[in-house]
Each structure stands twice: as structure tokens, then as C-alpha cells.
VMD Tcl script that draws the C-alpha trace (Angstrom):
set ca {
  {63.34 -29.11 104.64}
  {64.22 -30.93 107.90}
  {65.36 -28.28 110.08}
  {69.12 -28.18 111.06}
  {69.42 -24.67 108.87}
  {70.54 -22.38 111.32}
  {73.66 -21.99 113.86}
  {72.31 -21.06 117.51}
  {73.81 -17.34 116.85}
  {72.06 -17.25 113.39}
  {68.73 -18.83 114.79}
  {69.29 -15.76 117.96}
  {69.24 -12.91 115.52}
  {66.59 -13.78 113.47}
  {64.85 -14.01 116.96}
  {65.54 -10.28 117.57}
  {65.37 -9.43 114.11}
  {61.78 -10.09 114.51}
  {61.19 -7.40 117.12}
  {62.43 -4.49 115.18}
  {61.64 -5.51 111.18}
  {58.40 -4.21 109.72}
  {55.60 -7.07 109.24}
  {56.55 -8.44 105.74}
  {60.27 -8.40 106.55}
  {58.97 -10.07 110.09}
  {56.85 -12.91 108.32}
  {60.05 -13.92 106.31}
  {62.25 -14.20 109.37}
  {59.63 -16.16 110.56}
  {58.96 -17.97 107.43}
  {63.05 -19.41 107.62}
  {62.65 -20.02 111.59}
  {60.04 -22.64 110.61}
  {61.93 -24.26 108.42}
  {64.62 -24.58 110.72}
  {62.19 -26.18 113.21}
  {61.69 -28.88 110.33}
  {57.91 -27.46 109.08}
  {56.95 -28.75 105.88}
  {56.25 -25.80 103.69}
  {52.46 -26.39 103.66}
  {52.30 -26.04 107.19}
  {54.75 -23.12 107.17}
  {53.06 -21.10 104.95}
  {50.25 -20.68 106.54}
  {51.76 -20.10 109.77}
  {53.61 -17.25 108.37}
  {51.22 -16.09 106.32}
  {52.57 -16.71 102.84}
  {50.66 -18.69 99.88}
  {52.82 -22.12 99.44}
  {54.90 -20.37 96.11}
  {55.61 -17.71 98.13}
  {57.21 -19.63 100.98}
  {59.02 -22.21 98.76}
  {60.57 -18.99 97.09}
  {61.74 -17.57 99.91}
  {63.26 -20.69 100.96}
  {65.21 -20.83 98.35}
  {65.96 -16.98 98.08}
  {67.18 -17.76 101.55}
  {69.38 -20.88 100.42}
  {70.92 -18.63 97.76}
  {71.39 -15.05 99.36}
  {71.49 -15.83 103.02}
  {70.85 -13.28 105.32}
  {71.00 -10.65 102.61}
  {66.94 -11.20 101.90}
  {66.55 -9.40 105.26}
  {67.41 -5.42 105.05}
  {69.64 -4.16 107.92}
  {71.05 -7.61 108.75}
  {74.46 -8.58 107.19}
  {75.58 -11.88 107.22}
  {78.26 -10.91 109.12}
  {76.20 -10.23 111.99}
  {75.18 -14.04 111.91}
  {78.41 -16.03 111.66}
  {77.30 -19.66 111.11}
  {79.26 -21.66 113.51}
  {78.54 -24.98 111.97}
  {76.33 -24.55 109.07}
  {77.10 -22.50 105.59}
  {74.62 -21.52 103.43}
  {76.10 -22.15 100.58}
  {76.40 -25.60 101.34}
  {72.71 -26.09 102.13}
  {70.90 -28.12 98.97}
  {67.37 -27.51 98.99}
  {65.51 -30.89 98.96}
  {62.53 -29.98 97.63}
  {63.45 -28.04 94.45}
  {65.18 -29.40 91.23}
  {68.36 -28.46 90.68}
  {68.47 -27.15 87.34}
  {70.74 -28.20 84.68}
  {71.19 -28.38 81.09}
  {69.44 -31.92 79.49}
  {71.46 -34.22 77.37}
  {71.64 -33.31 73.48}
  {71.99 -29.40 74.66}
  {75.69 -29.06 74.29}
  {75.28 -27.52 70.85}
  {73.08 -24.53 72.39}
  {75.23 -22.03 73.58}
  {74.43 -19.82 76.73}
  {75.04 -22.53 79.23}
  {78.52 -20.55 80.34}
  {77.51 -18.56 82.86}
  {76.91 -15.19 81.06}
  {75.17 -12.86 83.52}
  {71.79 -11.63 82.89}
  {71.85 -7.73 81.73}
  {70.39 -5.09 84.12}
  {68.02 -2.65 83.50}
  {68.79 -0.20 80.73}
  {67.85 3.23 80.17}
  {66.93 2.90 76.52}
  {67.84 0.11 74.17}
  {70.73 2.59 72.20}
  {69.48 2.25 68.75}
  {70.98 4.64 65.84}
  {70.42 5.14 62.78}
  {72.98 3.55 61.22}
  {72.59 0.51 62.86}
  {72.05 -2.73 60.39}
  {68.49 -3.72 61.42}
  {69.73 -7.27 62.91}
  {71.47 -5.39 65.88}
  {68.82 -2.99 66.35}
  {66.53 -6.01 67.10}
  {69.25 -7.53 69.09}
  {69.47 -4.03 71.11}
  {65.45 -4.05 71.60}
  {65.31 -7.80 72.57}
  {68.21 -7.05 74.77}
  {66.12 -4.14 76.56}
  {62.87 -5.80 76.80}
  {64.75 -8.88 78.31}
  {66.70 -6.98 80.81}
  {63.03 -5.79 81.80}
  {61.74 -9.24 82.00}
  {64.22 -10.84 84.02}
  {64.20 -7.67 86.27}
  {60.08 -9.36 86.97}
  {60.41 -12.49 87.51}
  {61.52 -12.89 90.94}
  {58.57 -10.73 91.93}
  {56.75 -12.54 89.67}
  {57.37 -15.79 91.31}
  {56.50 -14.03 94.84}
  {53.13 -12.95 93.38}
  {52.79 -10.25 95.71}
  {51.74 -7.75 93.27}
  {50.03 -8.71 89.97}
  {51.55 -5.57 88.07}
  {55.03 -7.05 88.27}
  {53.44 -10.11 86.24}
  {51.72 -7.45 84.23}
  {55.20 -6.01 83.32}
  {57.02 -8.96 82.90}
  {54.10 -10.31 80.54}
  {54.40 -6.82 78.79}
  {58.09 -7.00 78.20}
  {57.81 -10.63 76.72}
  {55.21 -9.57 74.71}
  {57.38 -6.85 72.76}
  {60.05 -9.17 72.10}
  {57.61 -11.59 70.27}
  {55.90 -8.89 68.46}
  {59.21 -7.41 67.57}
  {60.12 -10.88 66.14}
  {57.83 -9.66 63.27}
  {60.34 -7.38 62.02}
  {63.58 -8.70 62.38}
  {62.82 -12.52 61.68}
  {63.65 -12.23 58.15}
  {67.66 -10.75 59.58}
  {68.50 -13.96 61.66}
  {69.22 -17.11 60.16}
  {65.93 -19.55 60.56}
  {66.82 -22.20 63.08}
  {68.14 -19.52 65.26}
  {65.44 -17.27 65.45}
  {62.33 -19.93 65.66}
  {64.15 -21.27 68.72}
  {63.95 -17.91 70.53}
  {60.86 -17.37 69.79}
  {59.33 -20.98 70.82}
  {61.35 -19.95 74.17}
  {59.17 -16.68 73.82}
  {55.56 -17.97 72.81}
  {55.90 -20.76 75.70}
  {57.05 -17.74 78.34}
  {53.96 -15.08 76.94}
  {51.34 -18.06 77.47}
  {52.15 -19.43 80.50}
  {52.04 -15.41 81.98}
  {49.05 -14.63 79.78}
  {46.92 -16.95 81.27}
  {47.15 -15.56 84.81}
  {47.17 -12.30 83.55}
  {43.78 -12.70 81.88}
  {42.42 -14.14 85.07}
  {43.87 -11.15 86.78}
  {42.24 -8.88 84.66}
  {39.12 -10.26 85.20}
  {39.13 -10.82 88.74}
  {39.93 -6.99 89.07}
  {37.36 -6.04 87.00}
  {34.72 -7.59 88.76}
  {36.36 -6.94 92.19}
  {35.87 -2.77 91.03}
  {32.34 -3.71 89.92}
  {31.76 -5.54 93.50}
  {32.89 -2.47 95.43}
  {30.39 0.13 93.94}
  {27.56 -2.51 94.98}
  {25.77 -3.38 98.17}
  {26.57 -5.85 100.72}
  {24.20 -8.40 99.35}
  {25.17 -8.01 95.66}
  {28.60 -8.64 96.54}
  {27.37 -11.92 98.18}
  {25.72 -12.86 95.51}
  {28.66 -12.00 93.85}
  {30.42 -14.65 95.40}
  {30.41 -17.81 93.44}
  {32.12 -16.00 90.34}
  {34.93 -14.43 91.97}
  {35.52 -17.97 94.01}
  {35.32 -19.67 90.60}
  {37.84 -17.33 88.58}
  {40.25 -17.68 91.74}
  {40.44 -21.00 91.99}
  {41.70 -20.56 88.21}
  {43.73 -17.98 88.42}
  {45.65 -20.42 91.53}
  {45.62 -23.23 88.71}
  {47.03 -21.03 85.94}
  {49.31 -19.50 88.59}
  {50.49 -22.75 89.93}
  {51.12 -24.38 85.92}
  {53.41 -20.38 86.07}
  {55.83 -21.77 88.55}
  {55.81 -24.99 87.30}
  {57.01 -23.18 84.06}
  {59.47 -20.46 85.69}
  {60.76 -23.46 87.03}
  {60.85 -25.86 84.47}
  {64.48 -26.92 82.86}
  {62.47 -25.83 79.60}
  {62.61 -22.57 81.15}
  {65.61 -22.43 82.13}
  {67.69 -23.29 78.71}
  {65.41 -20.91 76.82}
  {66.55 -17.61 79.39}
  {69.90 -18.66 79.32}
  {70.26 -19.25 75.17}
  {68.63 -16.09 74.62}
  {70.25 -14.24 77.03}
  {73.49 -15.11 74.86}
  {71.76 -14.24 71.83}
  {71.17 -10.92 72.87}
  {74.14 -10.10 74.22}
  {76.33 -11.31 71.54}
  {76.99 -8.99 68.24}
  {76.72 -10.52 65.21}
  {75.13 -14.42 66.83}
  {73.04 -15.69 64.48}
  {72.35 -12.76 61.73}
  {72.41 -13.10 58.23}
  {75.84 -11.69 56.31}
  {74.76 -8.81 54.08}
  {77.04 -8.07 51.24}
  {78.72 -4.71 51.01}
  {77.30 -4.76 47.09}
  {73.69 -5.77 48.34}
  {71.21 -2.73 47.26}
  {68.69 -4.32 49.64}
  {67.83 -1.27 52.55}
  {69.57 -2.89 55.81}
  {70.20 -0.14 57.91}
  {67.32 1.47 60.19}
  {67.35 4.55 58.48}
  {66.31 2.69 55.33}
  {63.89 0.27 56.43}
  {62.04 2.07 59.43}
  {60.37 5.03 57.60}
  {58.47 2.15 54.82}
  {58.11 -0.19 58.11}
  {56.10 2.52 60.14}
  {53.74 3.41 57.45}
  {53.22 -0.06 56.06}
  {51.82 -0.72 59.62}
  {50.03 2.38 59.72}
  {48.49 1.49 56.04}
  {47.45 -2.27 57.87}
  {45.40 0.11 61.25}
  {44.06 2.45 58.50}
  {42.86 -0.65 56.32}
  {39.87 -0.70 58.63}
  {38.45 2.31 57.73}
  {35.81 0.57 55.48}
  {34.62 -2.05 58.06}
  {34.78 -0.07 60.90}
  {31.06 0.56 61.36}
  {30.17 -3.20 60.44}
  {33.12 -4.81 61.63}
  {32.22 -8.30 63.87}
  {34.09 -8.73 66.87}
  {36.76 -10.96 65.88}
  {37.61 -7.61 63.51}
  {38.06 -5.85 66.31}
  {39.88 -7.75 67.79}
  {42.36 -8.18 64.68}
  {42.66 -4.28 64.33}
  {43.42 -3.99 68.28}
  {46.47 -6.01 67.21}
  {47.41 -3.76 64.46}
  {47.34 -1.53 66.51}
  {49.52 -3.04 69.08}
  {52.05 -3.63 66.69}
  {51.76 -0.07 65.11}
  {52.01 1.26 68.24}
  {55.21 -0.91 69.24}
  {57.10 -0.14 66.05}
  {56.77 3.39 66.71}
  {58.16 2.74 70.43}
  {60.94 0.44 69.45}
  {62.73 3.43 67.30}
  {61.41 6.39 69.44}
  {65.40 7.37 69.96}
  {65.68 8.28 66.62}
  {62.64 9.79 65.69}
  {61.11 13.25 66.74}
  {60.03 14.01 69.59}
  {56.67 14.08 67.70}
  {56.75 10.25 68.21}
  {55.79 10.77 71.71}
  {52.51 12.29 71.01}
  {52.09 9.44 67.93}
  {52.64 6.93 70.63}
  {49.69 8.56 72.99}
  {47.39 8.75 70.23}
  {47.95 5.25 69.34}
  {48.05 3.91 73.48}
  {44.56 5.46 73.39}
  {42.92 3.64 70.31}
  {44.47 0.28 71.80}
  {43.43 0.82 75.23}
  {39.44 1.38 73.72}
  {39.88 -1.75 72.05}
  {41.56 -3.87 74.85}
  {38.64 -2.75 77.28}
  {36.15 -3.98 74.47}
  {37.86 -7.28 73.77}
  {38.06 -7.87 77.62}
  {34.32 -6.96 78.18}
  {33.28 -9.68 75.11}
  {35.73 -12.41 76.57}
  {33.78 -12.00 80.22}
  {30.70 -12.00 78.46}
  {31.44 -15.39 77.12}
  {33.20 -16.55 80.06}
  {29.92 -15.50 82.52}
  {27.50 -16.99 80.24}
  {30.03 -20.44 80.13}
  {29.76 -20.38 83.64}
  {26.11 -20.00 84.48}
  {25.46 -22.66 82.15}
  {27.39 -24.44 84.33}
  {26.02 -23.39 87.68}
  {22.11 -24.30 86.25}
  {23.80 -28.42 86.16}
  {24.92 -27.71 89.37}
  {21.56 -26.10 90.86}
  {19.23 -28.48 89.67}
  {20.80 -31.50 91.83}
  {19.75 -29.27 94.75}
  {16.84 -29.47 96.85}
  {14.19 -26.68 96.16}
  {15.20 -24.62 98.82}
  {18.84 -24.58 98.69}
  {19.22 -23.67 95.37}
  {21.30 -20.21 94.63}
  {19.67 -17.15 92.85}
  {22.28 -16.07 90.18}
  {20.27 -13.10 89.94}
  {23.67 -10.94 91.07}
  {25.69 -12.42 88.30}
  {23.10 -11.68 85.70}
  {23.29 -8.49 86.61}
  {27.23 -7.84 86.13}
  {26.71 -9.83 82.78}
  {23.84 -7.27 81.20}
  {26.33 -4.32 83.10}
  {29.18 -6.35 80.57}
  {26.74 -6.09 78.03}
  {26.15 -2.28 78.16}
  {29.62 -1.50 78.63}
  {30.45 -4.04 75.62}
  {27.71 -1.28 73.33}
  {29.07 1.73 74.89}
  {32.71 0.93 73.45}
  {31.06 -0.19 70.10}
  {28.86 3.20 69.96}
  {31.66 5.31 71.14}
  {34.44 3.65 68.59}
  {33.87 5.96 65.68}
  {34.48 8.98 67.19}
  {37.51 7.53 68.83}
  {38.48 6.41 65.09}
  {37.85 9.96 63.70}
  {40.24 11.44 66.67}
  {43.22 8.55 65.61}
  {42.37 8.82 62.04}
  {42.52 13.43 62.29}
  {45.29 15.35 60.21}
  {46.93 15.96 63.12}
  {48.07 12.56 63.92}
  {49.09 11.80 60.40}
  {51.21 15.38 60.30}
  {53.12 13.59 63.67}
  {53.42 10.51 62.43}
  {55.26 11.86 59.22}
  {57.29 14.68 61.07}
  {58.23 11.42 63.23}
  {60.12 9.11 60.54}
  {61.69 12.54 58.53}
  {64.33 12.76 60.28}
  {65.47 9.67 58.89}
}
mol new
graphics top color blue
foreach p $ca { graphics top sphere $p radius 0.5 }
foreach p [lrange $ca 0 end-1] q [lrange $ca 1 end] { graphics top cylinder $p $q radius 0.2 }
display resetview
């Protein structure tokens, strides 16, 4: 940006703006001042305090919105007398557009993106095509609610969610896949699998970073020094992964994928299979979600036999039955029971044990990857500036013990999933049906 993006008046009131606006609303004000005075955005950013992403989103919030990105000043207030915003083309960022050999993939009309919905307004009688359509429509609505805060990265839950939401649309691409005609449906869900890895690698980082960060704080000054070279090393990662995010969110990859699917899910009928009036074939989610629940719940309950002997890349594979068990049940929760809402507890429990195993194993491997790596890096030192990793050990056997707790502790957790109780929900659940 080269300056040259304010009037005098506009460039005035941001001035006094300033004054009055809290500190984050202050730092943006700022943030658009600089650019006015023809700062690169490196240079901006940290003179505003803002990561680079952060300021080149901004930016172009700025170049879209105008003065609506600051609360309690209308445009109106501001006047340009020589410049209009919507006028300004951003230099620096691509202007997104359709590629060539696209015309045949609809969505490129303009269809606004849905808002958030109270529930995805599934019935009964609904032919299971359109009740996928309905649930891809409400986890979508959820994920494109994210990613602007996403982009801003100033809280890693809104990641978390958005990661979440895209998550349940590809699971829920197990059930409905076979609904959709084939060309259709695998190009949503390449759109999909491309979207849940470029989040799920930050998100991974984030998780770890947090859990060590907790770990950190319960320690003493020196063990969190010693602490040190991890954390640096998993940031620096989490920036790359982060950074390879943007590029993605950004990407024109990106963009025909959110605006094909957003037409797919907001158009009745696009791409389903016809089912004949004579077909005897159950269709409708009355007929298909009763056997659908307990087929999944037959796949958790599989386990049983293994459980005590099971490696950890069984664990691992049951924590995903479980995920999808546990999604099935949420998907249809409007018309089941309200018993479904204890089902669902029981279930968020089993999965959460799980998850915090599988995450303790990955940093296990991930810790012992990286001292590996700092013993090359230590032995081109001199004698006495070599690093003790004496700290880091430490959080790995800490790992370690946490790692066996889970493992010990799993039965039991099994035998409370796995108790009459549950099963007597589960059924009450899907009889209404």
C-alpha cells in the first residue's frame, strides 16, 4: 500500500477516534493510519502491534467495509472528499476469481453465504439426501461464521470451531455419499479434506503448545527455561502451518470450493440421486437412522474383545468410532428423545479419554523426534555451551505417565460407556422413529 488512502477529514477522525476507542479498536485505527502514511505491512505490523496476517487482514477488512470495522464510527461521519473506498484495489492481495475450465461449476453467481442457524431442521420424513444437505448446510453456516476470526488468529478456539464444523461435514459425508450422484459429491468433499488439513495442522500445534504451556505454569522459573527450546520449536511451526492456512483461505482453490458448496447446500434437490416412488429401498430418515445408529454403535462395541490388549493405533481407530458414533447421534438429535442428550454426554466422555490419550502418544513421539534432533545440534558445541535437556526429559516421562494413567484408567471408563443404562438411552433415543 502506498499511502494516499484517506481524505484529510477521514485521516482527522481516525486521529480522534484513537483517543476514545479501547486498545484493540485503537491499534486498528492505527494499523490503517500507517498505511495511509505508505508503511509496508511488515513495518506496520509491528508498529501497531499486529502479527503480519493480522495486519494484511485488516487492510483489506478496511478496503471492503470502510469505516464500519471501527464500532461507534459511521462512515458518514468520515465523508471522503476525494477518495472512495470502494474504489481502492488492494495491491498486495489477489483478486480472486474463478480459473478458466470452471464455467461448468456452478456457485460462481453470487449466492450469499447462509448465517448461523439454530438447528439444521431435520424431520423425519425427510429423504436422507436433504437431511445431509440440511446438516452440511448447518455445519457450513458455522464454518464460514470462523473464518474471518480465523484469519485474524486472535483466538485459537475460533480455529478450533471452524476446524470442528469442517470436520462434521466430512464425517457426515460417510452417510449420505451413497444419496448424491458420484462426481458431485467427491468434489465437495476434496473441497472438504483440503479445508480440514490445512486447519488441522495448526490446530494440532495448538494443542500442543497449550498443553505444554499448562505444564510450564505449574513449574518453577528454571524449568520453564529449560523449557524453552520446545515451545520456541513448536511455534515456529505452528507460524509455518499457520502461514501455509492463509495461503490456503486465500487460495483461488479455496475460494471455488466455498462458493460450489455453498450452492450445493443451499439448493434442494442439486446433485441427489432420483429415487423411484416403487423403490422398497428405506430413503427417508425415519427408515434409515434407527439401523444407522446401532450399526455404529455395533462398530464402538466391536472393541470389547481387544480392549485390554489393544496397541495404540487401536485406540486410536476406536476414538474414531467413536467420533462418528457420537456425530450420528448429534446430526438427528431433533428427532430423537431427549434421551439423546444424555447418549451424546456419555459418548463426548469416552472420546474426550481417548483424544487426551492419542494427543499424549503423538507428543511423546514428537519430543523424542525432537531431542534426537537437539543431541546433532549439541554436539557441534563447545563443552561448555552445550544445553541440558534435562527439563524436556522431564515433561516427556510426565507424557509418559499420563500416556499409562489413560491406558490403566480406560476400562473402567469402558464399563461406564458400555453400562445398561446407556444402551436403555440409546434405544429409547431412535424409538420414536
Amino acid at each position: 500500500m502506498t499511502g494516499h488512502l484517506l481524505s484529510d477529514q477521514q485521516r482527522k477522525r481516525l486521529e480522534e477516534y484513537i483517543q476514545t476507542a479501547n486498545d484493540l479498536q485503537s491499534k486498528r485505527a492505527q494499523l490503517i493510519l500507517l498505511y495511509d502514511d505508505g508503511w509496508m505491512t511488515y513495518k506496520a505490523a509491528e508498529q501497531a502491534g499486529f502479527s503480519r496476517s493480522q495486519a494484511r487482514y485488516w487492510k483489506h477488512q478496511f478496503l471492503l467495509n470502510g469505516f464500519d470495522i471501527f464500532p461507534g464510527l459511521m462512515e458518514s461521519d468520515v465523508q471522503a472528499e476525494s477518495v472512495e473506498l470502494g474504489e481502492v484495489t488492494p495491491p498486495e492481495e489477489e483478486i480472486l476469481t474463478p480459473s478458466k475450465g470452471s464455467e461448468d461449476i456452478p456457485g460462481q453467481g453470487g449466492l450469499p453465504f447462509p448465517p448461523i442457524l439454530a438447528r439444521p431442521g431435520i424431520l423425519p420424513q425427510d429423504p436422507l439426501a436433504e437431511a445431509g444437505r440440511k446438516i452440511w448446510l448447518f455445519q457450513f453456516a458455522q464454518m464460514i461464521a470462523k473464518e474471518g476470526p480465523t484469519r485474524l488468529g486472535e483466538d485459537i478456539e475460533d480455529l478450533h470451531e471452524m476446524r470442528v464444523a469442517t470436520r462434521r461435514m466430512r464425517t457426515a459425508y460417510d452417510i449420505f455419499q451413497n444419496t448424491f450422484k458420484p462426481k458431485i459429491i467427491k468434489r465437495q468433499l476434496r473441497g472438504l479434506r483440503a479445508t480440514g488439513r490445512a486447519l488441522g495442522r495448526v490446530r494440532d500445534m495448538d494443542v500442543l503448545i497449550e498443553k505444554l504451556t499448562a505444564y510450564a505454569n505449574t513449574q518453577d522459573e528454571l524449568v520453564q527455561r529449560g523449557l524453552e527450546p520446545l515451545l520456541l520449536a513448536w511455534n515456529v511451526e505452528r507460524e509455518t502451518s499457520r502461514q501455509e492456512l492463509l495461503n490456503y483461505l486465500g487460495s483461488k482453490d479455496y475460494f471455488l470450493f466455498k462458493n460450489e458448496f455453498n450452492y450445493f447446500v443451499q439448493t434442494p434437490g442439486y446433485g441427489s440421486l432420483v429415487v423411484s416412488p416403487d423403490s422398497l429401498k428405506p430413503n427417508l430418515v425415519c427408515e434409515v437412522v434407527p439401523a444407522l445408529i446401532y450399526q455404529r454403535l455395533g462398530a464402538v462395541r466391536a472393541y470389547d474383545s481387544i480392549l485390554n490388549n489393544a496397541s495404540d493405533l487401536q485406540l486410536h481407530a476406536l476414538r474414531i468410532e467413536f467420533k462418528k458414533l457420537r456425530y450420528a447421534v448429534e446430526y438427528f438429535k431433533e428427532v430423537l428423545s431427549t434421551e439423546a442428550s444424555e447418549v451424546i454426554q456419555d459418548l463426548k466422555v469416552m472420546q474426550d479419554h481417548l483424544g487426551d490419550f492419542h494427543d499424549a502418544v503423538v507428543a511423546c513421539s514428537l519430543i523424542t523426534a525432537f531431542l534426537k534432533e537437539w543431541e546433532k545440534g549439541q554436539s557441534d558445541r563447545q563443552l561448555i555451551d552445550r544445553q541440558n535437556p534435562e527439563n524436556i526429559v522431564s515433561y516427556l516421562a510426565y507424557l509418559h505417565a499420563e500416556r499409562h494413567r489413560l491406558l490403566v484408567t480406560l476400562p473402567q471408563a469402558w464399563a461406564h460407556f458400555n453400562r445398561s443404562e446407556f444402551r436403555a438411552n440409546i434405544a429409547t433415543a431412535v424409538s420414536v422413529l
